[in-house]
C-alpha positions as CSV (number, residue, x, y, z in Angstrom):
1,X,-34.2,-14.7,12.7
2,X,-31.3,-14.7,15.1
3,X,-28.6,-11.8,14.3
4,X,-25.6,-14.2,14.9
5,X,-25.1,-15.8,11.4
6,X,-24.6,-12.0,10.1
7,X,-22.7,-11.0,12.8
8,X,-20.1,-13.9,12.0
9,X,-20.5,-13.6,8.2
10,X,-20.0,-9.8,8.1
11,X,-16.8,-10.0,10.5
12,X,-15.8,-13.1,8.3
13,X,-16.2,-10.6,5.2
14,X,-14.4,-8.0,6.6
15,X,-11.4,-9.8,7.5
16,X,-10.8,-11.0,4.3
17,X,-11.0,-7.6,2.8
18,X,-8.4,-6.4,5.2
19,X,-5.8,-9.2,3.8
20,X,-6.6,-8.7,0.8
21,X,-4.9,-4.8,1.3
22,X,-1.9,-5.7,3.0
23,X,-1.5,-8.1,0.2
24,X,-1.4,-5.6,-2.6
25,X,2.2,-4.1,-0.2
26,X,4.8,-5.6,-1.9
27,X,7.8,-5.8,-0.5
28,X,10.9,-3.2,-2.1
29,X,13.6,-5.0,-3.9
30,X,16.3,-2.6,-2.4
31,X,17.4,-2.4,0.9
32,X,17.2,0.7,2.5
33,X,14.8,3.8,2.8
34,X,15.2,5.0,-0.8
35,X,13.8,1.6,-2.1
36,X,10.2,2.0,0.1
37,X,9.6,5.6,-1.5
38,X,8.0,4.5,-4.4
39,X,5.6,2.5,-1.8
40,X,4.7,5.6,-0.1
41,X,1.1,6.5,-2.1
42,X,0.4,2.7,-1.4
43,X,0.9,2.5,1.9
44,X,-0.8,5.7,2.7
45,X,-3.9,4.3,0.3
46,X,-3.7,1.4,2.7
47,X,-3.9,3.1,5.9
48,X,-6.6,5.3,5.0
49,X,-9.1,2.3,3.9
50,X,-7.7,0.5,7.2
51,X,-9.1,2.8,9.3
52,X,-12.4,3.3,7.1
53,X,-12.7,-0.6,7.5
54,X,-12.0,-0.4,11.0
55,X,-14.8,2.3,11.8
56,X,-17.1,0.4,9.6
57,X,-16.5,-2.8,11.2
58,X,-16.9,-1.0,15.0
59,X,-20.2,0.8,14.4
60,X,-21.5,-2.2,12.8
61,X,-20.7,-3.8,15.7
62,X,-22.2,-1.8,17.8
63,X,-25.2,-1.2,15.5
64,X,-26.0,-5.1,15.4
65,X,-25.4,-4.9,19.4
66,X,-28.6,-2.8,19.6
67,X,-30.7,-5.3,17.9
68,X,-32.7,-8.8,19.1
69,X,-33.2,-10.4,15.4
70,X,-33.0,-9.5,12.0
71,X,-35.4,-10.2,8.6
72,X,-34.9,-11.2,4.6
73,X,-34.8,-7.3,4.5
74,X,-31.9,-6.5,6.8
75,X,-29.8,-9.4,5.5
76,X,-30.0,-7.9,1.9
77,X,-29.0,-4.5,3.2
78,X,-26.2,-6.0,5.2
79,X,-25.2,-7.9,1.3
80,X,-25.4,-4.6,-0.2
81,X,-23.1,-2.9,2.3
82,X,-20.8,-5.7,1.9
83,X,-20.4,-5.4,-1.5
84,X,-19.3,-1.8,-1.3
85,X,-17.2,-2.7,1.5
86,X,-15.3,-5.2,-0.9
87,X,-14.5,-2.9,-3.5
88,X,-12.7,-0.5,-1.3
89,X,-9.1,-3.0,-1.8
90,X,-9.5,-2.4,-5.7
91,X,-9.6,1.4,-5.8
92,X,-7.1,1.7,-2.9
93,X,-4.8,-0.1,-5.3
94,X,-5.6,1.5,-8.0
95,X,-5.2,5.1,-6.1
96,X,-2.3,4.1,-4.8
97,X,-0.5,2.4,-7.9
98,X,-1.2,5.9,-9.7
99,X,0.4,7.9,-7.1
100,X,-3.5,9.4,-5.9
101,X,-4.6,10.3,-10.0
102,X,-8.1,12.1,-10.5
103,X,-10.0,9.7,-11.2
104,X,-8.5,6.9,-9.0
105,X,-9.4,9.0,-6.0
106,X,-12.5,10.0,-7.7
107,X,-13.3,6.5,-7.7
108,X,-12.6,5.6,-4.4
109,X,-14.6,8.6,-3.1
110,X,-17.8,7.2,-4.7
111,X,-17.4,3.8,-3.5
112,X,-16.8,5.4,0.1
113,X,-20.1,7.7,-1.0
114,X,-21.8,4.4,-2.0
115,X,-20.8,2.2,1.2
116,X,-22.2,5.7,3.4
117,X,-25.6,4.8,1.4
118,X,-25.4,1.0,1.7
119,X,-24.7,1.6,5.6
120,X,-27.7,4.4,5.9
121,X,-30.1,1.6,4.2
122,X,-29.3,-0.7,6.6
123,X,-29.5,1.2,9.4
124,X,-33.3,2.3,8.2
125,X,-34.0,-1.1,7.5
126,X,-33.1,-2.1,10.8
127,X,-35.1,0.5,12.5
128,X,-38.1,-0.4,10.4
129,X,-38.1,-3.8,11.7
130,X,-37.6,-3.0,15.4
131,X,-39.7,0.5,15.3
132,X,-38.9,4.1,15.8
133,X,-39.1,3.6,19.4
134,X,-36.5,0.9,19.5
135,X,-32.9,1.0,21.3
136,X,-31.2,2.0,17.7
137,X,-33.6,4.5,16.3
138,X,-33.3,6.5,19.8
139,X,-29.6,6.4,20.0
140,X,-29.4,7.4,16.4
141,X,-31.7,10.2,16.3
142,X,-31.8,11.9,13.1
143,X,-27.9,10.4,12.4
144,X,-26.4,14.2,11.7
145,X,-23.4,12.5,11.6
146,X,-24.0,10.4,9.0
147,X,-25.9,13.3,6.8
148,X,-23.0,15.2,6.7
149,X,-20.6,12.8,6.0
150,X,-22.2,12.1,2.6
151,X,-22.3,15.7,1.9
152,X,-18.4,15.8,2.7
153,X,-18.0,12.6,0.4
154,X,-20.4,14.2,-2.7
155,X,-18.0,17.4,-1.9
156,X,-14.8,15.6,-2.3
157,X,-15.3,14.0,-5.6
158,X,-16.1,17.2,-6.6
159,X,-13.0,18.9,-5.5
160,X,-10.9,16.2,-6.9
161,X,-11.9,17.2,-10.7
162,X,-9.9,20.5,-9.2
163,X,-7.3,18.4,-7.7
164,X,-6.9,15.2,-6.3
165,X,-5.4,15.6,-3.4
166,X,-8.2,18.3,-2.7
167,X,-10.7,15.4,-2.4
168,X,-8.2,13.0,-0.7
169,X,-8.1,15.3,2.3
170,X,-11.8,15.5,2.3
171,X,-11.4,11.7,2.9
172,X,-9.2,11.8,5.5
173,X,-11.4,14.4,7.4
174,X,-14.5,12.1,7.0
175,X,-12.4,8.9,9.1
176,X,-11.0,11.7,11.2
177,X,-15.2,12.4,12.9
178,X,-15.5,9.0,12.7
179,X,-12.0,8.0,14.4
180,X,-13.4,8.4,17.3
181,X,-15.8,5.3,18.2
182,X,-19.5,6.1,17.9
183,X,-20.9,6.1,21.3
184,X,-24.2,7.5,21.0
185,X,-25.4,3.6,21.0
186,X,-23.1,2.4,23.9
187,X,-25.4,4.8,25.8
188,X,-27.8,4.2,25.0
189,X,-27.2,0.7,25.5
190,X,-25.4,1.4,28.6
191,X,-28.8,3.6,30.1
192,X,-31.1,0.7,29.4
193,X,-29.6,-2.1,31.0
194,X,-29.5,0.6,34.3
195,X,-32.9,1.0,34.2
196,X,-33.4,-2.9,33.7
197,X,-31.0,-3.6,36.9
198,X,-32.4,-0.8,39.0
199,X,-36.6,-2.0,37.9
């Protein structure tokens, strides 16, 4: 099946959950600084799960980039990933509204822990259908990156039992390695179309 109907759906998807964050910023009903402090925690909540959508948005880009088609199999994995991915506007909400509580920013943790797995499945799905010696599975490699990640994620909800804002810098340090676009697929992407031109 041709990859553009996900393509357009997940970027469709993905939009939507960005508007619905900026719609949970209400505006102050004061008017000056002292009246946006109590929207600090929310806006913070918001610009951390803007960048997370943002690096999810441009590695699945880049992913689906790698691939010619996709199967039944890779469009339930993409549906599963999406799913996480919409439930990261509730708990940055709720995190923020309770001024980054344990268990709010336990809660977002494990739905960023669960949207790593949903993104890991697909990926494996993918590489299943194109074979290990495709484009993605050699510019992926063994995905280190993405390993460790989880393990920082599975730390981090741990830590926030200790304190919260333990596990919410654990957060930020996860979209800090992934700031930085993923370029081990523009490579490789990149290398093959050099040796395509040049044979």
């Amino acid at each position: 099946m041709d990859k553009g109907r996900l393509e357009a759906f997940s970027d469709g998807v993905l939009a939507i959950i960005i508007t619905i964050m900026v719609l949970e910023l209400k505006v102050p009903h004061g008017d000056s600084f002292e009246a946006l402090k109590p929207l600090l925690p929310v806006f913070l909540s918001y610009v951390l799960s803007f960048i997370y959508i943002g690096i999810y948005w441009n590695n699945h880009h880049h992913m689906l980039h790698a691939v010619r088609s996709v199967t039944g199999s890779v469009l339930w994995a993409n549906l599963f990933l999406l799913f996480w991915l919409s439930l990261i506007p509730f708990v940055t909400a709720w995190m923020g509204e309770n001024h980054f509580s344990k268990w709010p920013v336990v809660c977002y943790g494990l739905v960023l822990l669960m949207n790593a797995i949903a993104y890991s499945i697909l990926v494996k799905v993918l590489i299943y259908h194109h074979g290990e010696n495709s484009l993605l599975a050699k510019a992926l490699g063994s995905d280190l990156k993405g390993k460790i990640s989880i393990g920082i994620y599975i730390t981090a909800i741990g830590a926030s039992f200790i304190h919260a804002w333990f596990g919410f810098a654990l957060y930020i340090l996860v979209a800090c390695i992934w700031f930085i676009p993923d370029r081990r697929i523009e490579n490789k992407i990149t290398d093959s179309n050099k040796i395509n031109y040049n044979g």
